[in-house]
N, C-alpha and C positions, 0 to 999 in steps of 0.2 A: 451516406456520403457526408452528411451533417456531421457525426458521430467522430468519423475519421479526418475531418478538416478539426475539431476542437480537439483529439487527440493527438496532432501532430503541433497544432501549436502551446497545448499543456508541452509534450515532448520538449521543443525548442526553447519554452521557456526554460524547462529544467535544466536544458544544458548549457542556457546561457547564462545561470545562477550557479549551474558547477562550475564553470570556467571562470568566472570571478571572484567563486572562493579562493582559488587558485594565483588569480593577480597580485600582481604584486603594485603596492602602493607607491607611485613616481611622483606626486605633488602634491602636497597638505592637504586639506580641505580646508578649505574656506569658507567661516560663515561672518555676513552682515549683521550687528543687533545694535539695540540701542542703547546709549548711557541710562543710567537709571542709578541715583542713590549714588552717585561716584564711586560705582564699583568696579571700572576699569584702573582706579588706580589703588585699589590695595595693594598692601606690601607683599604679599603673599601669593598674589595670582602664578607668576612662576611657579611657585612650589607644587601648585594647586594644578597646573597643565602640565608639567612633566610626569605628575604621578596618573594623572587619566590617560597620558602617551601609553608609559609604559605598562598599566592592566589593560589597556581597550587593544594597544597594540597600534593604533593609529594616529599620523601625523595630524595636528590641525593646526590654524589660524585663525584669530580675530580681530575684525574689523568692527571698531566699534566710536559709532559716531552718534555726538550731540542730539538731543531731543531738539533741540531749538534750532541746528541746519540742517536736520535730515532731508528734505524736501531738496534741499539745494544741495545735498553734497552727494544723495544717490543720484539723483538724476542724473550730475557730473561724470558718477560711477559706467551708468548703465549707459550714458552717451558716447562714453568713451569704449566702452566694451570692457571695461574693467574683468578679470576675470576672477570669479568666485562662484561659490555651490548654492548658497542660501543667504535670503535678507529675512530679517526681524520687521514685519507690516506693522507691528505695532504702535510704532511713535506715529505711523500715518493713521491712525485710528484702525488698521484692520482693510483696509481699501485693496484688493486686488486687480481690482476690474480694470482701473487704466494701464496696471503696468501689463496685464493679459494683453490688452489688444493692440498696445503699442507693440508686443514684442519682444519685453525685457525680463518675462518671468514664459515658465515653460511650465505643464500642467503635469500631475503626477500620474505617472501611467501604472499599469499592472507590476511592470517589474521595478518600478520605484519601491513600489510599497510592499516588494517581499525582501524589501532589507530592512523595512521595520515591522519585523511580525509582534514585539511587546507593546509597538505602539496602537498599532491597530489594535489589537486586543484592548487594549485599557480607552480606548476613546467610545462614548456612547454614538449614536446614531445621532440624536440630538444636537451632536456638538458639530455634525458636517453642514449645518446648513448656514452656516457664511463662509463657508470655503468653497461651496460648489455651486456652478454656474446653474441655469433653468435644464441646460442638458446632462446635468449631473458629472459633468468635470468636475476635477478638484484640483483647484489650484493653490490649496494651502495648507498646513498642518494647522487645526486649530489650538488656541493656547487655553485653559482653565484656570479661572480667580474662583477664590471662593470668598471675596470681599466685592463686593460689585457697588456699593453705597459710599465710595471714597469721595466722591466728588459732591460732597454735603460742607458748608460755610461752617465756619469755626468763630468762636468768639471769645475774650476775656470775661469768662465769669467773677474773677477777684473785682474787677470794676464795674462788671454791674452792681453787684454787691456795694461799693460804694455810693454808688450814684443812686444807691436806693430803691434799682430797679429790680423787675422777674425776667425769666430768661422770655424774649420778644417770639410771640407766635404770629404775628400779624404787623404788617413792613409798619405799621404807624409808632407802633412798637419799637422795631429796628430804630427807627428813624429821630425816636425821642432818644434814645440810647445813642446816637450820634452826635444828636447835639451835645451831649449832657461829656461825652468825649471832648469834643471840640472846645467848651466852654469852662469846664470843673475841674481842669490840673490834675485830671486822674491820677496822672505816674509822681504827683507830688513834686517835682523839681521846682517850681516857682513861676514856671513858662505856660502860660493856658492855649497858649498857639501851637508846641510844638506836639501835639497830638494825632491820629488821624482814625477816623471811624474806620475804616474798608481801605484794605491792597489787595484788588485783586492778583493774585498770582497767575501765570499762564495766561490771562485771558484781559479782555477788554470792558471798561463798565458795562458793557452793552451787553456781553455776555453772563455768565453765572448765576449767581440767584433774580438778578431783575429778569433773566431772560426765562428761566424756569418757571418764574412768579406770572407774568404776562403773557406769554406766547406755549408753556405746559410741556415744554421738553428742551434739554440743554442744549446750549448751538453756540454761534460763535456770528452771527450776525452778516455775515460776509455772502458771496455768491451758490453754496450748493447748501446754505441754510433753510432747512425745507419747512413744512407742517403740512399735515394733512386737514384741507378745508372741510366744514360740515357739508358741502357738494360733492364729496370724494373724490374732489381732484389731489396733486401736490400739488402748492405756491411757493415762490420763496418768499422768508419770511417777512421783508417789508408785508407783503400784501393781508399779513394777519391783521385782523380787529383792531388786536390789542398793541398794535407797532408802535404807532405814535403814544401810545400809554409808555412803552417801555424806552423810547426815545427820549422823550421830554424828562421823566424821574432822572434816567443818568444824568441828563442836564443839570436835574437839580440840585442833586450829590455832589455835582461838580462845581458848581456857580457857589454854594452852601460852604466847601470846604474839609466835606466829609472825605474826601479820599484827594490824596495827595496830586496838585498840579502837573507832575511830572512823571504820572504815572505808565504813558503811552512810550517812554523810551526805557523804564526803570528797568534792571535789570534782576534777578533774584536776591543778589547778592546785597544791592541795595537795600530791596527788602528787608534781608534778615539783616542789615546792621541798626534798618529803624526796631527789626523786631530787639537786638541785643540793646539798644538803648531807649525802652520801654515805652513806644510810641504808636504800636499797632492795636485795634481795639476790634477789628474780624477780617478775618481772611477768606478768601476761596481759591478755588482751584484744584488742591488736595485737600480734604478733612486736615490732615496732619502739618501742613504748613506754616503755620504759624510758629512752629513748635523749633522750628529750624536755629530761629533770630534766638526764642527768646531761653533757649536752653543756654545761651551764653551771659541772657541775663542773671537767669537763677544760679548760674556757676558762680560769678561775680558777685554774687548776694545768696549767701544761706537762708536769709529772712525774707527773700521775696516771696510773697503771696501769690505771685504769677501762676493765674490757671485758668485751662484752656476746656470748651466742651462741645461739642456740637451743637447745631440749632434744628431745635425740632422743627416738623412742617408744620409751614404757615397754614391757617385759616381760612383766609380771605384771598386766595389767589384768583384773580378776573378768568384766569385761564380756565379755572373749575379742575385743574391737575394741584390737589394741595398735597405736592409730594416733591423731593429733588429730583435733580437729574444725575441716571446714573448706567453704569455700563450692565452687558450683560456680560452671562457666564463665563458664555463662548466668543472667542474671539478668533478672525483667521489673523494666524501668524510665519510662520514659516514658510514660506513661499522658494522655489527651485528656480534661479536665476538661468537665462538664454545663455547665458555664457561661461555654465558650468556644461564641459563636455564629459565627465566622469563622476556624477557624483552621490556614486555607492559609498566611496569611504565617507564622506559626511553623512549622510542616512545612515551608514552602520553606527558610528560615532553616536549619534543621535536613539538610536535603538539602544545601545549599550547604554548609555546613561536609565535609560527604565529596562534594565533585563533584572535589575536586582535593586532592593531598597542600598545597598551599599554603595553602589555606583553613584546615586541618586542623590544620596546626601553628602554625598565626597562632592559632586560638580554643584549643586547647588550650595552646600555650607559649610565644605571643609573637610577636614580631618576631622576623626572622633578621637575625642580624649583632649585634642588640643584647641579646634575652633566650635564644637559642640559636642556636649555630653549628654546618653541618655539618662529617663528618671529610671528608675526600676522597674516600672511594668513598661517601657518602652514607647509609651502613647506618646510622651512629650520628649523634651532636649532644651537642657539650659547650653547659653551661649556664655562663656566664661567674659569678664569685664575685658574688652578691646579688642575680640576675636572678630568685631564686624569691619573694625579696622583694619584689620591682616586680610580678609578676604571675606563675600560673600556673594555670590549668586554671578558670579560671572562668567563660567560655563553650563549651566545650565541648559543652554540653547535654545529649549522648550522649556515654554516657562508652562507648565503641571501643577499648580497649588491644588494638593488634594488631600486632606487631611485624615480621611478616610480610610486612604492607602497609606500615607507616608507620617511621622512624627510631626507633631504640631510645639511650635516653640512655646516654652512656657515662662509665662513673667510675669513677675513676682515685684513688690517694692525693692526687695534684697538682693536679689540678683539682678536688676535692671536699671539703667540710668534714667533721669526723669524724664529725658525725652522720652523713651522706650514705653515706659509704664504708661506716662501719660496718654500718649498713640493709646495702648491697650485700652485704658481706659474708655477712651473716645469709642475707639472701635465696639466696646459691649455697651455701650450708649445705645451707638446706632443700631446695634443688633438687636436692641431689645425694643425697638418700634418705632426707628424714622424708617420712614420712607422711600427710597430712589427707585426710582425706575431710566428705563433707555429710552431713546427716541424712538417712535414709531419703526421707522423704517430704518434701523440700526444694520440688520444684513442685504438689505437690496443693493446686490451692487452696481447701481450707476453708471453710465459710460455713456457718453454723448458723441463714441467715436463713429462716424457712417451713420450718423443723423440729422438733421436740421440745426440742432443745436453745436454743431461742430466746430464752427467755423466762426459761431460769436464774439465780438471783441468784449475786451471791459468797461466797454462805455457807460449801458447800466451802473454795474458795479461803481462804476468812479461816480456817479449824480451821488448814488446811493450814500456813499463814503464821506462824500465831500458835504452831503445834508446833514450829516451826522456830526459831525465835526464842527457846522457851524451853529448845529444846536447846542452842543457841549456849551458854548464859550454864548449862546443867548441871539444868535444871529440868524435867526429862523423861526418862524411864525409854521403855524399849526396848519395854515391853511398852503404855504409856501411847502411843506414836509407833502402830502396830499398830490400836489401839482407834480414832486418830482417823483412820487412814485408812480402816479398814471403815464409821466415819459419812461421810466425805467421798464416798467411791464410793456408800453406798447416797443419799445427798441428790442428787448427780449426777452421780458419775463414771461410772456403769455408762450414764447418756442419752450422755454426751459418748461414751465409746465406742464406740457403738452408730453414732454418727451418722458418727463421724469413721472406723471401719471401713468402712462401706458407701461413702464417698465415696471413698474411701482406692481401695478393689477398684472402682467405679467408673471413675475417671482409669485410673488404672493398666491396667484392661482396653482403656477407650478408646484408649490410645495404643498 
């Protein structure tokens, strides 16, 4: 009886994949992704989706929205019933779990996944385990980097070099290297003020290297910033050790002068104008940052000295993690939106871009001949000067870096601008022995939906916020920091814990 109930539903499937070969395509497909690199507005993208229309044979669309309102502008999306096939998790770190149980994403089923039989085939076992729940759902396509160490601090080596210093293994290190910024007219103009050690990029002083250095994994300091305690609970991170260590130092970068006053509204853009007028002395956020501003300097000046390299791990980190913070391999990305009711012609879309390495380098970087060319044994592909400005990587949908399988770009001083090379540069830095790792609990995915912690407001959160803020500026005492985090734990950091352990040793057993 077994035998002939799984044979009639193989049957039905089959017929329900014949008869869709057969449909006929009545509305685009639609996918959500994120800005990345301003590659929604090269010149070229048109050129680049009509010629994947016409070999794939399928209509699409893209929606593609800001790294910095994603948050707010899908929610907007999915509030509204917006309708489309697929969103890009990615700018959310990878997070599926709340838009599962809210509702707003749909899990992939058996006949999802026999419109992508190349992709299936090319994805390891490995790589489902932050796309699938404890009951072995799948609620995402995962995405593959084969850089996972980008989120390592960057620094002016031409000005160390000046100021006499080695590159800093140990923050006291850093920190002389700051002053010596702040104080020595590095960029030479005659102005010893208009300098600044540290922009953080993306993120908050609280975050990035002091938060890696203290607390031993990358976070962003805010409400579902966790660590795993030496009791084997989760906490959020106020409750670490090393809190008030990593609270007070940004204070003191800040009261000092090492990083710019008006850093908490700056914009990128900001940024790179202090980078193009010779004033940033390290970055974080991305490895490559820095490089943004000051490629405008070095354009403007053939003789600047301007150069950038990453900073090794530190030494002496309290946390006893003397390593960055950094992503992994696998990340869940594509995720199937509630409010796509048809969406084989996207999965097929998505399938065809990996059925052939040609499809694959068309949606990811063009035309061959015109926006890349291979070397002769094929392993690499030079990008001819300004083809990343005509287009690059904006259909790609699934972002696959797999160098293994597919041509690895190759650069050169000769063929590449300084920005380009210098990146490269950096990049075989860090490859050759820094450091990064993830956070702990990188694929647990989380959800406090039909739990205890449900229903909490942000009141925590705001003591939290607001003690920070008035340490920055010296308006807070070590023992006053203390006092508001035993109210913040007992309002509800002790639920958050509670919930986010059991889930935590949940998954964790599961897999």
């Amino acid at each position: 009886m077994k035998k002939l109930v799984s044979l009639v539903l193989v049957v039905a499937m089959l017929l329900s994949l014949t008869a869709s070969a057969f449909a006929e395509q009545t509305e685009p497909a639609r996918f959500v992704i994120r800005s990345n690199s301003n590659k929604e507005n090269k010149t070229e993208n048109d050129k680049i989706k009509a010629l994947i229309e016409e070999k794939s044979g399928i209509d699409f669309e893209v929606i593609v929205v800001a790294e910095n309102t994603w948050h707010e502008k899908v929610n907007v999306m999915m509030a509204g019933s917006e309708k489309f096939d697929t969103i890009n998790l990615t700018a959310g770190g990878g997070v599926w779990a709340n838009y599962a149980s809210n509702g707003t994403i749909q899990p992939y089923t058996d006949e999802h996944l026999a419109y992508i039989p190349d992709i299936m085939a090319m994805i390891p076992e490995e790589a489902w385990v932050p796309c699938k729940d404890a009951q072995g759902n799948i609620w995402a396509l995962p995405r593959h980097e084969t850089f996972t160490a980008g989120g390592i601090p960057s620094i002016r080596t031409d000005w160390l070099e000046k100021l006499g210093l080695e590159m800093p293994t140990t923050l006291a290190e850093l920190e002389a290297y700051f002053e010596g910024v702040k104080t020595q007219d590095v960029n030479g103009n005659g102005d010893p003020n208009d300098e600044y050690g540290y922009i953080p990029y993306f993120q908050s002083l609280f975050s990035g290297p002091l938060h890696v250095y203290y607390l031993g994994a990358k976070g962003d300091c805010n409400d579902v910033d966790r660590f795993l305690d030496e009791d084997g609970t989760v906490k959020p991170w106020y409750m670490h050790k090393n809190a008030w260590a990593l609270v007070s130092k940004a204070a003191e970068w800040y009261q000092k002068g090492y990083i710019n006053q008006d850093y908490l509204t700056m914009t990128n853009e900001t940024a790179n104008d202090m980078g193009a007028t010779d004033r940033i002395g390290m970055c974080s956020g991305w490895y490559n940052m820095g490089l943004q501003g000051t490629e405008r300097l070095v354009a403007a000046n053939p003789d600047s000295t301007c150069a950038w390299a990453a900073i090794p791990n530190f030494t002496d980190a309290p946390s006893g993690v003397n390593a960055w913070g950094g992503n992994p391999v696998y990340m869940a990305e594509v995720a199937l939106s509630a409010t796509s009711e048809d969406p084989q012609w996207a999965l097929k879309l998505l399938n065809w871009i990996f059925e052939s390495e040609e499809n694959y380098m068309l949606a990811t970087y063009g035309i061959e001949g015109d926006h890349w060319i291979p070397t002769e044994d094929g392993e690499f592909f030079e990008q001819p000067v300004g083809a990343t400005d005509r287009y690059m990587l904006e259909y790609q949908l699934l972002e696959w870096y797999d160098y293994n399988k597919y041509p690895e770009p190759l650069i050169t001083k000769e063929n590449s601008t300084w920005r380009a090379y210098t990146a490269w540069e950096m990049r075989n830095q860090i490859n050759a022995g820094i450091k990064a790792v993830p956070p702990f609990d990188y694929y647990v995915p989380y959800d406090l939906n039909g739990t205890e912690a449900e229903f909490l407001t942000d009141d925590a959160t705001t003591l939290i916020k607001e003690a920070m803020e008035k340490a920055l500026v010296g308006e807070l005492t070590e023992a006053q920091w203390y006092e508001t985090v035993e109210t913040a734990w007992e309002i509800d950091g002790q639920i958050r814990s509670a919930v986010w352990t059991e889930q935590y040793n949940s998954f964790v057993n599961a897999k």
